[in-house]
C-alpha positions in Angstrom: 138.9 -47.2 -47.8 137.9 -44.5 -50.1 135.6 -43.3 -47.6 137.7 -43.7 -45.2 140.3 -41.4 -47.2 137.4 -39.0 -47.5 136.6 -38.4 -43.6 140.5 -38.2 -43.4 140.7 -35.1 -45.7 137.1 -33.5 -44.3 139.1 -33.9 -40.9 142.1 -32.1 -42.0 140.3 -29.9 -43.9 137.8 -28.6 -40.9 141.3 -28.0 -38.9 142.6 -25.8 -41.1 139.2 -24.0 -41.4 139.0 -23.9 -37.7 142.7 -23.1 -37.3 142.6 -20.2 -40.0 139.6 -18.6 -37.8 142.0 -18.7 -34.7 144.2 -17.0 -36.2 142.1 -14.7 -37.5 140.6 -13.9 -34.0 143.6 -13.5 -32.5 144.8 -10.9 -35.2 141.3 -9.2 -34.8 141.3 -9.2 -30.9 145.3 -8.0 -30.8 144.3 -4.7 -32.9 141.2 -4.1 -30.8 143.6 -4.4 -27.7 146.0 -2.1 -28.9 143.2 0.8 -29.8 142.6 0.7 -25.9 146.2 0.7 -24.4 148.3 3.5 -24.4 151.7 3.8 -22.6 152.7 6.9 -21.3 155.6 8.5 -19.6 156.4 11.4 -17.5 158.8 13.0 -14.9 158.6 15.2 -11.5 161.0 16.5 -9.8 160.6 17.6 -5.6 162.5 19.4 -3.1 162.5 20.0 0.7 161.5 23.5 1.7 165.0 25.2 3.4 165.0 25.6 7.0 167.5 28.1 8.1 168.0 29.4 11.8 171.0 31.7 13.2 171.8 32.2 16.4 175.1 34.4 16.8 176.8 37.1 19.0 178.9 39.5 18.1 182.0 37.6 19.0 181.6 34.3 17.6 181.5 33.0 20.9 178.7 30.5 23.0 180.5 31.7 26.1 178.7 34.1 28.2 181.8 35.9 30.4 180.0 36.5 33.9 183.3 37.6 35.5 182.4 41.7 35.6 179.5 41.0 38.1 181.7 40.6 41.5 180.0 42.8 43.5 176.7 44.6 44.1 176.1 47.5 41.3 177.9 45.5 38.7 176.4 44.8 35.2 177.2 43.2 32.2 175.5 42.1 28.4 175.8 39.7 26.1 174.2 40.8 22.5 173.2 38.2 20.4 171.4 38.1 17.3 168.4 35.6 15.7 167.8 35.2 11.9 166.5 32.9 9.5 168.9 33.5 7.1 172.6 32.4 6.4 174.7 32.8 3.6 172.0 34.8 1.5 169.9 31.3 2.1 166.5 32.6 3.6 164.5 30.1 5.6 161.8 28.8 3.4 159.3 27.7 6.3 157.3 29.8 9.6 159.4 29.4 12.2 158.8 30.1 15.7 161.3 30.6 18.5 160.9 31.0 22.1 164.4 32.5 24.7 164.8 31.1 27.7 166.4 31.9 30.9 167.7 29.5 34.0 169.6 30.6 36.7 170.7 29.1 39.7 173.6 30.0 42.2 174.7 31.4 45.6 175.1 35.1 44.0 171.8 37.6 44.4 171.7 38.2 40.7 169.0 40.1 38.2 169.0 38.2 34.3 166.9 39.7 31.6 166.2 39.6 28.0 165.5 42.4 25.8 164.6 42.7 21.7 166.7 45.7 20.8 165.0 47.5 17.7 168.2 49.6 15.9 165.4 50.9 13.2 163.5 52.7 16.4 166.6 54.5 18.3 167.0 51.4 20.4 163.7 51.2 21.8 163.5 47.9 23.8 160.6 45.1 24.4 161.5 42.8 27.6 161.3 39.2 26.5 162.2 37.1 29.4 163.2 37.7 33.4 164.7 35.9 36.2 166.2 37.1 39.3 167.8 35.1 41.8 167.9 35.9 46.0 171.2 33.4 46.5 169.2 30.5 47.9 170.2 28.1 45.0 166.7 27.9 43.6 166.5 26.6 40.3 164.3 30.2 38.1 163.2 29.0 34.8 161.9 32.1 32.5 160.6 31.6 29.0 159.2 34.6 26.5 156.3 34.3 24.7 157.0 32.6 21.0 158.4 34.9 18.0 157.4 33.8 14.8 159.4 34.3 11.3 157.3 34.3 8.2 158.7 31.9 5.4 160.6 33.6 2.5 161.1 36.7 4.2 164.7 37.5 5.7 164.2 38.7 9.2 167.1 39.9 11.9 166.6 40.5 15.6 168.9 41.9 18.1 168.8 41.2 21.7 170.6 41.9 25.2 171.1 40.0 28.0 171.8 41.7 31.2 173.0 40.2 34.3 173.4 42.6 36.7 174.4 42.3 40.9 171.2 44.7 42.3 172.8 47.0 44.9 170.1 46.5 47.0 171.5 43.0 47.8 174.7 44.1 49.8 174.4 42.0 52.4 177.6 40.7 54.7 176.1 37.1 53.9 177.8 37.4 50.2 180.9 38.6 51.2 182.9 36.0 53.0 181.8 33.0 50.4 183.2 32.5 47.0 179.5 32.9 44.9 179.1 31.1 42.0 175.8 30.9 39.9 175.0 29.5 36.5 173.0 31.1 33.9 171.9 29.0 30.7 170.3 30.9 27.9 168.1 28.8 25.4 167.2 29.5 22.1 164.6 26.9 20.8 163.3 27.1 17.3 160.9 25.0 15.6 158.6 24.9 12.1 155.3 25.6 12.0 153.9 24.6 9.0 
């Protein structure tokens, strides 16, 4: 029984040997992890660039008033202006823009577009021309694109000009009640 007592306590004894180097181990292996692991933190913020186009006339209006062409030798304009910036907010992005003309009708009219430069005594650039014999052909014009730098405020002026050539007085227009429509397009897109 004695030796029995003896194995008993070697038993217990070994455990706690072997339970103390566990410990031990773990202790040891817990700092080593901790020199390698390092937690970190940090912040960003991000924003989207500001696109800003403005398409305006003088008037506030989108209606185009036609009613001064009646007759042969009749004209009338429509000034508009294009800008990338509203509200002292300047467009952030290039932008390009192309004007477009389509005109269709019983009336023998002449549509243009032209860039008006105030800076150079009004010297114009013609952007974009349809003209129109009555038939009620559908004329699609488009200019070549314009192009806004980003962070730069830019302003163009333009005219439109519908005019009734007097060329075209035939009797053919005189009896019927003409009627044409003209849609001007402005399309803008980013470039970058």
């Amino acid at each position: 029984m004695e030796k029995e007592n003896r194995i008993s306590s070697r038993i217990y004894q070994a455990v706690a040997v072997l339970l103390c180097l566990v410990m031990l181990s773990l202790w040891m292996l817990g700092n080593v992890y901790a020199r390698y692991t390092t937690e970190s933190s940090g912040g960003d913020t991000a924003r989207v660039a500001a696109f800003v186009f403005q398409l305006a006339d003088g008037n506030g209006s989108q209606m185009i008033d036609l009613k001064k062409v009646q007759k042969p030798g009749d004209t009338c304009e429509y000034h508009f202006t294009v800008s990338n910036e509203k509200d002292s907010k300047v467009n952030e992005v290039t932008t390009e823009y192309t004007i477009g003309l389509e005109l269709t009708g019983s009336m023998p009219l002449e549509c243009k577009v032209t860039e008006v430069d105030p800076e150079e005594s009004g010297i114009s650039k013609e952007m974009c021309k349809v003209k129109s014999f009555g038939d009620h052909a559908v004329l699609v014009q488009e200019s070549a694109a314009v192009t806004f730098a980003p962070a730069e405020a830019l302003e163009k002026n333009y005219v439109l000009s519908v005019s009734w050539p007097s060329k075209e007085a035939d009797a053919k227009y005189a009896n019927t009640s003409g009627t044409s429509l003209l849609v001007l397009n402005v399309n803008a897109k980013q470039t970058d």
